[in-house]
C-alpha positions as CSV (number, residue, x, y, z in Angstrom):
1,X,-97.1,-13.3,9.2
2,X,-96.8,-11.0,6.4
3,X,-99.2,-13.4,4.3
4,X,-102.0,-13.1,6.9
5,X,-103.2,-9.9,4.7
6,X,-104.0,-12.4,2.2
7,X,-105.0,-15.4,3.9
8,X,-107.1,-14.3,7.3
9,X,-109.8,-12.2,7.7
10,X,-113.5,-11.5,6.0
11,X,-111.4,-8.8,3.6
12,X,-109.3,-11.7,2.5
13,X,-112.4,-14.0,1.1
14,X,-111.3,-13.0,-2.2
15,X,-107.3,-13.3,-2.0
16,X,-108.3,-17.0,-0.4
17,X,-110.4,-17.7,-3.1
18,X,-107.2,-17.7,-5.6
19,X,-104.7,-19.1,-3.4
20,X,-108.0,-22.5,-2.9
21,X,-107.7,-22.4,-7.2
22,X,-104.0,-23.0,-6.9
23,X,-104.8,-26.2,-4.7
24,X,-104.0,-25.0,-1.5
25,X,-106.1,-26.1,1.2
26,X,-107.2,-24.6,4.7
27,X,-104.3,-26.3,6.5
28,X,-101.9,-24.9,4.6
29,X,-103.1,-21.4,4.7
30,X,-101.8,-21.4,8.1
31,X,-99.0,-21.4,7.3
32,X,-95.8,-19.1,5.8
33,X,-95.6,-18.8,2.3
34,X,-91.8,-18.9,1.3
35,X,-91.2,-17.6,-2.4
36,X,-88.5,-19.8,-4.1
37,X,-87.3,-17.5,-6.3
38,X,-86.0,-20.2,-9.0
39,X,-83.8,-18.9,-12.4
40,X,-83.9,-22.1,-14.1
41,X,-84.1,-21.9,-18.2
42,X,-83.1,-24.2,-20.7
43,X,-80.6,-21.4,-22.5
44,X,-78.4,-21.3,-19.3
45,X,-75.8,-24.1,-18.7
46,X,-75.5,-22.9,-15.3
47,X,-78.9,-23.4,-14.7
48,X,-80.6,-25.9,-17.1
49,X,-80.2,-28.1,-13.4
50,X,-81.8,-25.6,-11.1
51,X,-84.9,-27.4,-11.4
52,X,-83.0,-30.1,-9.2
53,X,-82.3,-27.7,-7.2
54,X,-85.9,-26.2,-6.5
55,X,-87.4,-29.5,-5.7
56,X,-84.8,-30.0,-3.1
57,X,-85.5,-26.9,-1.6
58,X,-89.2,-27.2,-2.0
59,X,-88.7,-30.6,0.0
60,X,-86.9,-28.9,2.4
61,X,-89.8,-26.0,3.0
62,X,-92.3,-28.6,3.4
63,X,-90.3,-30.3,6.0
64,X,-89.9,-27.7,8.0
65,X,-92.9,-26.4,7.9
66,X,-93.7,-24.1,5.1
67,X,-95.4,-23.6,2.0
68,X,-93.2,-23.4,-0.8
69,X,-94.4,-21.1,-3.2
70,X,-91.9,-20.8,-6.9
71,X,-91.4,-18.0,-9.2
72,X,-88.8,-17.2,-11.9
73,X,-86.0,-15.1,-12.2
74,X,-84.5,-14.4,-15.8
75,X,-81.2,-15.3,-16.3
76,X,-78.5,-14.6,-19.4
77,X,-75.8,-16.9,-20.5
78,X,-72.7,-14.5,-20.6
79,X,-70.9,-16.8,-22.5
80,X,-73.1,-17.2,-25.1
81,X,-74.3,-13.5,-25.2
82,X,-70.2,-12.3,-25.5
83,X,-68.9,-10.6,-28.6
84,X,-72.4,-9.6,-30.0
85,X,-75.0,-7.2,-29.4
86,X,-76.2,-9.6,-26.8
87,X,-73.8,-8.7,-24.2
88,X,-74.8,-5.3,-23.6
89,X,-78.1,-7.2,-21.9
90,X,-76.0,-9.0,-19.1
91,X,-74.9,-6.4,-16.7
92,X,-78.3,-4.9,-17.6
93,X,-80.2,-8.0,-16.7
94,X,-79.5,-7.5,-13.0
95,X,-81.2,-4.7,-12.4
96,X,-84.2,-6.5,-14.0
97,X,-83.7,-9.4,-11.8
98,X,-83.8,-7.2,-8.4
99,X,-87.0,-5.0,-9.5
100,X,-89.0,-8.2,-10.9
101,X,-88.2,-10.3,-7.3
102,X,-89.2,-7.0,-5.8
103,X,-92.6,-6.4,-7.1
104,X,-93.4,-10.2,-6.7
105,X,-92.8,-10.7,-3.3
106,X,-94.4,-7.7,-2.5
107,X,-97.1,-7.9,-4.8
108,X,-97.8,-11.7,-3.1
109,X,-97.0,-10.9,0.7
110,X,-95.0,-13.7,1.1
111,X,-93.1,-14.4,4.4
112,X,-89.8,-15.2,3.3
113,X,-87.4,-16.4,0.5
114,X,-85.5,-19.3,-0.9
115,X,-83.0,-17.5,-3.9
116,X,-82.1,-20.1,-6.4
117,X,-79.4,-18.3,-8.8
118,X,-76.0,-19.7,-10.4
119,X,-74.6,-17.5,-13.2
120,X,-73.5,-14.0,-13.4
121,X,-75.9,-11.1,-12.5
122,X,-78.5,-13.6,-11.0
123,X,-76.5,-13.7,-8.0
124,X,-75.8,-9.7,-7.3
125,X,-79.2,-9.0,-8.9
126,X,-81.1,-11.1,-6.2
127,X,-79.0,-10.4,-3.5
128,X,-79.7,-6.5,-4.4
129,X,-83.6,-7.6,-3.9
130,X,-82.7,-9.7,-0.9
131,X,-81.6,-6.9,1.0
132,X,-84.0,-4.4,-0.9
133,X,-86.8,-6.1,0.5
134,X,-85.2,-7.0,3.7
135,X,-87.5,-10.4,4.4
136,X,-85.9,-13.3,6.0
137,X,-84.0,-14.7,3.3
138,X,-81.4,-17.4,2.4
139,X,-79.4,-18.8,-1.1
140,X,-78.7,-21.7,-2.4
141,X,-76.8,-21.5,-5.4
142,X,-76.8,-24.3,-8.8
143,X,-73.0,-25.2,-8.0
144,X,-70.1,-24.9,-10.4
145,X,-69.3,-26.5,-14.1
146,X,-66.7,-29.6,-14.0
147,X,-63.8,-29.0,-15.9
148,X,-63.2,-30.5,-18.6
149,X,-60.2,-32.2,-20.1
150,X,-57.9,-33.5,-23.1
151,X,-55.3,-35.7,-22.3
152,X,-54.1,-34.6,-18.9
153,X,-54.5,-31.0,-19.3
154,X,-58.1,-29.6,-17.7
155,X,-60.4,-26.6,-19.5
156,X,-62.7,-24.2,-19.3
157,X,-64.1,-22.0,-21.1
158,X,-62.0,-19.7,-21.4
159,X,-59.8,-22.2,-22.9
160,X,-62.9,-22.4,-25.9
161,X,-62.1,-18.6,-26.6
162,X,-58.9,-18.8,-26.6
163,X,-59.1,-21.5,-29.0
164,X,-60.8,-19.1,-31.5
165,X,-57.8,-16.6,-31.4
166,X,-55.2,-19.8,-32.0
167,X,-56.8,-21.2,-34.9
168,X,-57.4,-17.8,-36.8
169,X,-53.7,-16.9,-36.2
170,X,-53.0,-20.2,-37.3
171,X,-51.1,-21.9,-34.0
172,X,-53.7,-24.7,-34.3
173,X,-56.1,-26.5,-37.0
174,X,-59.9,-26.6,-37.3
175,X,-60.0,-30.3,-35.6
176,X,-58.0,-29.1,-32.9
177,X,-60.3,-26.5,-32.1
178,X,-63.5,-28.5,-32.6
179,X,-62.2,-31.3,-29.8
180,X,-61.8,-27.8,-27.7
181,X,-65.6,-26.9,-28.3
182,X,-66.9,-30.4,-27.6
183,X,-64.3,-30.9,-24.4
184,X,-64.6,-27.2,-22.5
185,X,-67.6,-27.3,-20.5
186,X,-68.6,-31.1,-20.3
187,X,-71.3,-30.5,-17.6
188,X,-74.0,-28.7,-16.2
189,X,-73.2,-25.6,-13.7
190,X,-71.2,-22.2,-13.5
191,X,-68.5,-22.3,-15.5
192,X,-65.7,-23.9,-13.9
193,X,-62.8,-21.3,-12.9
194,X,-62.9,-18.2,-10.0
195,X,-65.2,-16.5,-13.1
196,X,-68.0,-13.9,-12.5
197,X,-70.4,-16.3,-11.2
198,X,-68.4,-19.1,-9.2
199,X,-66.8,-15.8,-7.9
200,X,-70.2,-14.5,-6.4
201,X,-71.6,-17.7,-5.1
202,X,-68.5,-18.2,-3.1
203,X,-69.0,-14.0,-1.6
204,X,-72.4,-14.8,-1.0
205,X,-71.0,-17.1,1.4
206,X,-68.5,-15.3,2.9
207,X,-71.1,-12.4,3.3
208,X,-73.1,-15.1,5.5
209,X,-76.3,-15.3,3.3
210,X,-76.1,-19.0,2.5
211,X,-75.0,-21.8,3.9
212,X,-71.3,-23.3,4.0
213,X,-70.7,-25.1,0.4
214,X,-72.7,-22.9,-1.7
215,X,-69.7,-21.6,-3.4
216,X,-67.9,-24.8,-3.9
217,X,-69.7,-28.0,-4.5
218,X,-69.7,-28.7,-8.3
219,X,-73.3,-29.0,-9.7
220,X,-73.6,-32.7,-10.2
221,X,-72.8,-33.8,-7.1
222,X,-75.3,-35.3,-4.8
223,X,-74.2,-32.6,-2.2
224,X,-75.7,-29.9,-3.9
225,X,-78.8,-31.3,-3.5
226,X,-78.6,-31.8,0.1
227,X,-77.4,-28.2,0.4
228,X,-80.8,-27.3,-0.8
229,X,-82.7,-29.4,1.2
230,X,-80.9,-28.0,4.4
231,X,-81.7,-24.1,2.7
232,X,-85.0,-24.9,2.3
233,X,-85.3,-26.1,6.2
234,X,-82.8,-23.5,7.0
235,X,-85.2,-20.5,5.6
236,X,-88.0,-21.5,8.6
237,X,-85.6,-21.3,11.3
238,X,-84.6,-17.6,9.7
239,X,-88.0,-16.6,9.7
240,X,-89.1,-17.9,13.5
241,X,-86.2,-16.3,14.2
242,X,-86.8,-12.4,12.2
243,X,-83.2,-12.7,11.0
244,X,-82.9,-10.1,8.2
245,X,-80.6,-9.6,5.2
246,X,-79.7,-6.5,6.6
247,X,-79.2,-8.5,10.1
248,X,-76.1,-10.7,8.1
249,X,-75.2,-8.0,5.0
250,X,-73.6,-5.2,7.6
251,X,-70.9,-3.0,6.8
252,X,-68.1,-5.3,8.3
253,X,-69.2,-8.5,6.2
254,X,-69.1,-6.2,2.7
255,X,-65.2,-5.7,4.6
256,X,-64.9,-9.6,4.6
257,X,-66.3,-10.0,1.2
258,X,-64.0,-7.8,-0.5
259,X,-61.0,-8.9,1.6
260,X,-62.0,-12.8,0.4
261,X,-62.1,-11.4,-3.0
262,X,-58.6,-10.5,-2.9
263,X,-57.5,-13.9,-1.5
264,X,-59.6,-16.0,-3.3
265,X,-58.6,-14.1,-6.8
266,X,-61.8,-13.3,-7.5
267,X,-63.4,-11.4,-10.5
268,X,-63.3,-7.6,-11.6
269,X,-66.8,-8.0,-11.7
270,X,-66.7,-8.0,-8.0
271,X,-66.2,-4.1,-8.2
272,X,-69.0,-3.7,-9.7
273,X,-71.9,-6.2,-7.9
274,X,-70.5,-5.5,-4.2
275,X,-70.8,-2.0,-3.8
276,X,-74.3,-2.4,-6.0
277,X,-75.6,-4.5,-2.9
278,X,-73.9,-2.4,-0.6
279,X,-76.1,0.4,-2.1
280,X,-79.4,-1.1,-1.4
281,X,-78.0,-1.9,2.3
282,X,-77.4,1.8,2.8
283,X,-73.6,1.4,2.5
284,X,-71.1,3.1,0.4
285,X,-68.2,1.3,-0.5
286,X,-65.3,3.4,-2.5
287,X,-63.3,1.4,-5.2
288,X,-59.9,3.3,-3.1
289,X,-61.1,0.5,-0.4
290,X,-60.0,-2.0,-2.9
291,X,-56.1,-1.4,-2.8
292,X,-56.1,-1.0,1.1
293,X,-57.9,-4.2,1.7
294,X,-55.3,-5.9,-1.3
295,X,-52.8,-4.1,0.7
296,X,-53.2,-5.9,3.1
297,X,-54.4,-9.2,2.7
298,X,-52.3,-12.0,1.4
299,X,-53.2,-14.2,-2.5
300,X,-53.8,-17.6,-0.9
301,X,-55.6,-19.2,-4.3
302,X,-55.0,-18.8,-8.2
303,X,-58.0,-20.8,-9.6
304,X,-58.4,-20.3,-13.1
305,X,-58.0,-18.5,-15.2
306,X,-55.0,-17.0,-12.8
307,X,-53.7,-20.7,-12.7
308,X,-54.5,-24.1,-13.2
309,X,-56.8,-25.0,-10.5
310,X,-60.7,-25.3,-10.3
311,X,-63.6,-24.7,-8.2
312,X,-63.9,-28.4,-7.8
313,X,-60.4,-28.7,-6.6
314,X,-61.3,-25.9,-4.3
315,X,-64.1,-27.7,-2.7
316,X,-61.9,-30.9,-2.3
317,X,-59.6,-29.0,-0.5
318,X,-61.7,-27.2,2.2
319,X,-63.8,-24.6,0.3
320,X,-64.4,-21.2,1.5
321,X,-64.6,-22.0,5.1
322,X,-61.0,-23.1,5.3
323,X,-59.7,-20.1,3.0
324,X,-62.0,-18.0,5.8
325,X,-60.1,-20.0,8.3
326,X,-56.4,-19.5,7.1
327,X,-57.1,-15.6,6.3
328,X,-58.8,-15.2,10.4
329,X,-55.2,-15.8,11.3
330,X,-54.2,-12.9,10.3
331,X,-56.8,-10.7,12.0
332,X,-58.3,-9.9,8.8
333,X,-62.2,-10.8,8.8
334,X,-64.6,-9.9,11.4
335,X,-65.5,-13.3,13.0
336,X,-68.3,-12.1,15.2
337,X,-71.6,-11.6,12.5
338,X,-74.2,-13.3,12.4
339,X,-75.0,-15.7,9.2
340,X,-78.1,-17.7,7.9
341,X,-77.0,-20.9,9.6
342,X,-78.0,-19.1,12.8
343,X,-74.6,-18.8,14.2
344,X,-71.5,-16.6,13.9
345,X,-68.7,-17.0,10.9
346,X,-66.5,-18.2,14.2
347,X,-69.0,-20.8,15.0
348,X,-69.1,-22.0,11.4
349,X,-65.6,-21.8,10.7
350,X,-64.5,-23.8,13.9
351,X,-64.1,-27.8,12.3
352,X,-62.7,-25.9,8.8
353,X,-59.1,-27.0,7.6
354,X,-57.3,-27.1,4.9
355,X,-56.8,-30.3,3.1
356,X,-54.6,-29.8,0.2
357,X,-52.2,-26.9,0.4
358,X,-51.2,-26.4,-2.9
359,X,-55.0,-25.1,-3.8
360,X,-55.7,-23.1,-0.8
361,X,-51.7,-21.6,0.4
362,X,-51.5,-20.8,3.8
363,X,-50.8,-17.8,5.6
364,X,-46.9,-18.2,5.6
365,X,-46.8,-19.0,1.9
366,X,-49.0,-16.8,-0.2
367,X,-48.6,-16.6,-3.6
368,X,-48.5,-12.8,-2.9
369,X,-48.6,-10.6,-0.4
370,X,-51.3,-8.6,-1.6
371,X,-54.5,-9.4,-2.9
372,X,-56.0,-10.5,-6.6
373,X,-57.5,-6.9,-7.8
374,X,-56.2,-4.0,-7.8
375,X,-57.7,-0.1,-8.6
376,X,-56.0,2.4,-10.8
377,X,-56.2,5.8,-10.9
378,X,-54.8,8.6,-12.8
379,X,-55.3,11.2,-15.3
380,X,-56.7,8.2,-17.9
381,X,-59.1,7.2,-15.2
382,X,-59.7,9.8,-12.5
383,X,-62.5,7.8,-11.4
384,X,-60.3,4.6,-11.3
385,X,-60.5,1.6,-13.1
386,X,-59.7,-2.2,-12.4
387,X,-57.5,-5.0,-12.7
388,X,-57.1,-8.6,-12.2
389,X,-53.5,-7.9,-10.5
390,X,-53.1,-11.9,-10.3
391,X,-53.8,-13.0,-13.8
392,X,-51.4,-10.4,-15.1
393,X,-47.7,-12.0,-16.3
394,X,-45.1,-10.3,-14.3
395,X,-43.4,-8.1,-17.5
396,X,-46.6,-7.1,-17.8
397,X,-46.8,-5.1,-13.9
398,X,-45.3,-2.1,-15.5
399,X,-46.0,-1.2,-18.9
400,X,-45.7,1.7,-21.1
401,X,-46.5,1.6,-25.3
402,X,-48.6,3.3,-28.1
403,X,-52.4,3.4,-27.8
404,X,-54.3,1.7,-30.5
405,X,-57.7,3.3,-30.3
406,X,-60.4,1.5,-31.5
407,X,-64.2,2.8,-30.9
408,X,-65.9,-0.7,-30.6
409,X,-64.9,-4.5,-29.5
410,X,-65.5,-5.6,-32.8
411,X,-62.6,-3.0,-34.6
412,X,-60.5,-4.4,-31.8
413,X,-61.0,-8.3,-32.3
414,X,-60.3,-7.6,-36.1
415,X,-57.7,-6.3,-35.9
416,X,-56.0,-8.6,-33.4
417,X,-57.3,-11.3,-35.4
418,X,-55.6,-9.7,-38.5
419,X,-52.4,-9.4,-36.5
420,X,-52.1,-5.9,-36.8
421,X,-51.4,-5.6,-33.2
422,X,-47.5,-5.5,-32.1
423,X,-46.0,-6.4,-28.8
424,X,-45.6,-3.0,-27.2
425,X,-48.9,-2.0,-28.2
426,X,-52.0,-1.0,-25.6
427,X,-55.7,-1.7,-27.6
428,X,-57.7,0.6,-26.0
429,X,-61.6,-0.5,-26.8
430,X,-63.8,2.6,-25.9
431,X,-67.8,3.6,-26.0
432,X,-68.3,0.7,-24.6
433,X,-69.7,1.8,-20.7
434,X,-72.6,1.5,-19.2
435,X,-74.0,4.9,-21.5
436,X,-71.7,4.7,-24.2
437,X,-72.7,0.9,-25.4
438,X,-75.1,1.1,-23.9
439,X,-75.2,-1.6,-21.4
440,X,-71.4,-2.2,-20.4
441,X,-70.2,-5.4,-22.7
442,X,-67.6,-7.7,-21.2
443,X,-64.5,-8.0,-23.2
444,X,-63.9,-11.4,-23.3
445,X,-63.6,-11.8,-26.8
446,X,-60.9,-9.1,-27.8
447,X,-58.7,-10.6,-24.2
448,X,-59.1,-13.7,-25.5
449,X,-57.8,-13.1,-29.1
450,X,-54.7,-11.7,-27.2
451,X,-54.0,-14.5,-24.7
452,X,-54.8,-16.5,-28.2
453,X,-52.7,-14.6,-30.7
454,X,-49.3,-15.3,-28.3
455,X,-49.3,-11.6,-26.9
456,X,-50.5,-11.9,-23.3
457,X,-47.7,-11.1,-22.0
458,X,-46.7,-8.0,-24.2
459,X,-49.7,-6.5,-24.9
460,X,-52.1,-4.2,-22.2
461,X,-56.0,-3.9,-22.9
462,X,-57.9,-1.0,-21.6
463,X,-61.3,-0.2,-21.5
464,X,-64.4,1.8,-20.4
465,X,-66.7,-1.8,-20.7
466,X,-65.7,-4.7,-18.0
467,X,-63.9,-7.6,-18.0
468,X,-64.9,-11.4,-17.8
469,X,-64.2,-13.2,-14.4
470,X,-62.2,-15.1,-17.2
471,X,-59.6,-12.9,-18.2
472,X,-56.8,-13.2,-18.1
473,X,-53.4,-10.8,-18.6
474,X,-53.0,-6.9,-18.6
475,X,-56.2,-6.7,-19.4
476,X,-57.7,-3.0,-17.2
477,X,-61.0,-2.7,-17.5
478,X,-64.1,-0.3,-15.6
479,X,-62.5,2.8,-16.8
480,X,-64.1,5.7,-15.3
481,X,-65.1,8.4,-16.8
482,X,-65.8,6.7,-19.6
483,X,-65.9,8.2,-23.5
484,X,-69.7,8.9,-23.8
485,X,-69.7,11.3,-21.1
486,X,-66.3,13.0,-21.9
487,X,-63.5,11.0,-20.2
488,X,-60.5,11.0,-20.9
489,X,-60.3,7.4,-22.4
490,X,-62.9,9.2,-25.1
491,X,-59.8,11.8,-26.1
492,X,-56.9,9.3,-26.7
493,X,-55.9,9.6,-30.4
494,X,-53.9,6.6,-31.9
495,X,-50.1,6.8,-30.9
496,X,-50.6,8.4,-27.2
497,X,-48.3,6.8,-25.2
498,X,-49.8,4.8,-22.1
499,X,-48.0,4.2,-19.3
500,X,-49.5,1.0,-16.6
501,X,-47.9,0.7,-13.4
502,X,-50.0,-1.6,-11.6
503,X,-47.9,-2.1,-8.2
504,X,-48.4,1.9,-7.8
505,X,-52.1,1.7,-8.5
506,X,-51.2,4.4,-11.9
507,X,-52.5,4.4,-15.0
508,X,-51.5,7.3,-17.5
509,X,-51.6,8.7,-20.8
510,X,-48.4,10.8,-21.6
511,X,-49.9,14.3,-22.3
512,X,-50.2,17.6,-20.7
513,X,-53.7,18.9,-18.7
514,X,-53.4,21.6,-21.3
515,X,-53.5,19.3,-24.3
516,X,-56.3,16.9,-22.7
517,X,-58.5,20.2,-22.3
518,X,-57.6,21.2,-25.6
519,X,-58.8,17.5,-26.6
520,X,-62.1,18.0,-24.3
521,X,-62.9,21.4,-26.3
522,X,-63.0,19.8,-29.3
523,X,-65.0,16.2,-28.2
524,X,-68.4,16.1,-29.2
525,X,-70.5,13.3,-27.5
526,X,-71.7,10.3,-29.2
527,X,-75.0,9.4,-29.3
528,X,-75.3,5.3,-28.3
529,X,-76.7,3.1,-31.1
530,X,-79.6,1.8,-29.4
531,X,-82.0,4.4,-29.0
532,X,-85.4,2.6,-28.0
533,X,-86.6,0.2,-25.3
534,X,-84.9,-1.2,-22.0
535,X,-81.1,0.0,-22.4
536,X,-82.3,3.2,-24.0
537,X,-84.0,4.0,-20.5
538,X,-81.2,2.5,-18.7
539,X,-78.5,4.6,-20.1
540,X,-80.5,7.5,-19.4
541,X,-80.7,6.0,-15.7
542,X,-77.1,6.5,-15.8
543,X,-76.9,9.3,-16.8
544,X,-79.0,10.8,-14.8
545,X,-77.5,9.0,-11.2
546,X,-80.6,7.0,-10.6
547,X,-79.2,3.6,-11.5
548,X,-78.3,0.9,-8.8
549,X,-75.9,-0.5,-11.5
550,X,-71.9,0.5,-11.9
551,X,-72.8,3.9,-10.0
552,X,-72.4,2.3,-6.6
């Protein structure tokens, strides 16, 4: 066991002497000591249960065996970090999750690992350690936010955001708004669309690193917590066994992962966390592999914020496995790797069905014949960029209109709010990358106050920050280069014509190379506004190609 340096031996009298004062006795110093790695806070809403959740597994270690052993993971609130100074910590926060989880486990020689995440970057961020570190490991995630309601018609969120546009453009009243608030997100868990982090949990599933259900059952259920039980008994078999992240996460599942993201509708985010755990399994995956997998592989689900279904309804109606199931038919996923339950996605997928069709189409009926997300490339965005192809309005495929430039989100959400935004128009929000912010901000907010103001379907949002797993509409996002290092989003003067054409993978600005290099002469960079501590040292990560985030 990789805990024996610490627990056998003469040289480990000392080591034994501090695990004895944390009340472990001789028996259990035989044996393994499985980290939990648990993200519960009381900040999160996604995670304010995962306590639940720890015990469950912690019963489950014992059971089975082990010694469970519990340390924590931070964990940011998208949500409530959007459209402040806040937000450029999220995508940030992931690469403090995977280097923390890191130096514990190794720091600790512990034998294997339990990862208890639920929101947005604790998922890629600890799958980034899992296969850094490359111990037996498993996940069990906090499950998914009901929806909520008024009247007949479900929420989410998103629909709390929204809400914020309508009433400052006047479409609905300050009570209106207020039962919104108190009605979006009426429970515990993820939030409750195909968002960032319901969006993960389910790939971390499909990439065979936890157990069927993880994606899917909603966080109060009873379920859940027999899910972690099993994980926690799950992660002893794993270790008798040596089965290693990098075992499960081979090139072929990353394939099925991104191929499920297309027919599952997943997030944008996606682009960004996939080919970041990729990385740190020695495997390069190029954002062109987006629009051959979409290609390809058919739209079976719109959950929100693409339609009006939730993850709940998704669980009720088979879950991943049967969207696995119904997309095997086609030839499209490798069936053959291995997974944490100890047996191939085949095996696991063998009793899966689907049990309500109009949540999970099938093969013959797709709602498209091509997949969620799509890449864009083009003289705007050599580098590409990325958009939700299934939550866009179909007038809004092919787009072509002014560029209203605007140099933060705030400038942007202004001036929507002040309805000085027309139909036609294309708000391009820039400095915003992963240098430029620094840190990367999702645009939420400014999306939002289109969908809100009544434009979603006649106005086009590009940018060089990300998206929310919750947008929705013509809303392109990743843009890459991006304005801080010179790209040609960072040139675009007000008036430029933009021309979108999202079913031929082009995005465009309307001017010659000659005037864009005339433009590049004269740009002089722009110096981010947060100079000191952690995103000053991460943007000069970036810069300098040493950063596991948005690079891969």
């Amino acid at each position: 066991m990789r805990s024996d340096k610490i627990k056998k031996g003469p040289g480990a009298a000392p080591h034994r002497s501090l695990l004895y004062a944390l009340g472990l006795t001789d028996e259990e110093l035989k044996k393994p000591l499985i980290g939990i790695v648990s993200s519960k806070n009381d900040i999160v809403p996604g995670h304010m249960n995962l306590d639940k959740i720890v015990d469950a597994v912690k019963q489950g270690v014992a059971l089975a065996g082990g010694i469970p052993i519990v340390f924590p993971a931070i964990a940011v609130c998208d949500g409530i970090a959007m459209g402040h100074e806040g937000m450029k910590y999220s995508l940030v926060s992931r690469e403090l999750i995977a280097d923390s989880t890191e130096a514990m486990t190794i720091a600790h020689a512990l034998d294997a690992l339990v990862m208890v995440p639920n929101c947005d970057k604790n998922v890629p961020g600890l799958l980034m350690a899992a296969a850094r570190l490359n111990i037996p490991t498993i996940f069990v995630s906090g499950g998914a936010m009901s929806a909520g309601t008024i009247g007949k018609k479900k929420l989410s969120l998103v629909s709390a955001f929204e809400g914020v546009a309508a009433f400052k453009t006047g479409k609905i009243d300050a009570e209106k708004l207020k039962e919104i608030e108190h009605k979006a997100c009426p429970t515990c868990g993820s939030c409750s669309g195909m968002f960032t982090a319901n969006s993960m949990n389910c790939l971390t599933e499909v990439l065979g690193m936890a157990l069927p259900g993880n994606g899917t059952i909603p966080a109060v259920m009873s379920a859940r917590i027999r899910l972690a039980k099993q994980t926690g008994m799950k992660i002893m078999e794993l270790l008798e066994k040596n089965i290693l992240p990098r075992d499960i996460m081979k090139e072929d599942a990353f394939m099925n992962a991104m191929t499920m993201d297309m027919a599952l509708g997943c997030s944008t985010n996606s682009m960004l966390h996939l080919p970041a755990i990729a990385h740190e399994c020695g495997i390069k995956l190029d954002m062109h592999l987006a629009n051959e997998i979409s290609e390809r592989t058919p739209n079976l689900c719109h959950l929100s914020p693409v339609g009006s279904h939730f993850i709940e309804e998704l669980n009720e109606a088979g879950g991943i496995p049967a969207v696995m199931k119904e997309i095997a038919k086609k030839g499209l996923l490798k069936t053959d790797l291995m997974t944490v339950t100890g047996k191939t996605i085949e095996e696991n997928l063998a009793d899966a069905e689907i049990k309500d069709p109009e949540i999970i189409r099938s093969i013959d009926n797709p709602y498209s014949e091509t997949g969620g997300i799509a890449a864009l490339f083009g003289n705007l965005a050599p580098d590409g960029c990325v958009v939700k192809r299934a939550a866009v309005a179909p007038e809004m495929l092919v787009h072509k209109g002014p560029a209203r430039v605007f140099d933060s989100e705030e400038d942007a959400i202004k001036a929507i709010w002040d309805q000085k935004i027309k139909a036609g128009d294309v708000v391009v929000i820039r400095y915003e990358g992963p240098k430029g912010g620094p840190g990367m901000r999702e645009m939420l907010s400014p999306t939002s106050a289109i969908i809100g103001s009544g434009l979603g379907s006649s106005v086009a949002l590009i940018t060089d920050g990300r998206f929310s797993g919750a947008t929705r509409g013509a809303a392109i996002g990743h843009v890459s280069p991006e304005a801080a290092i010179g790209g040609p989003i960072g040139l675009l003067e007000e008036g430029d014509i933009i021309s979108i054409n999202i079913p031929e993978h082009k995005i465009e600005v309307e001017l010659s190379d000659e005037e864009l290099e005339k433009r590049k002469v004269k740009w002089k960079p722009r110096q981010p506004k947060i100079t000191t501590g952690y995103l000053a040292r991460y943007s000069k990560l970036v810069s300098s190609g040493t950063s596991g985030a948005v690079l891969s």
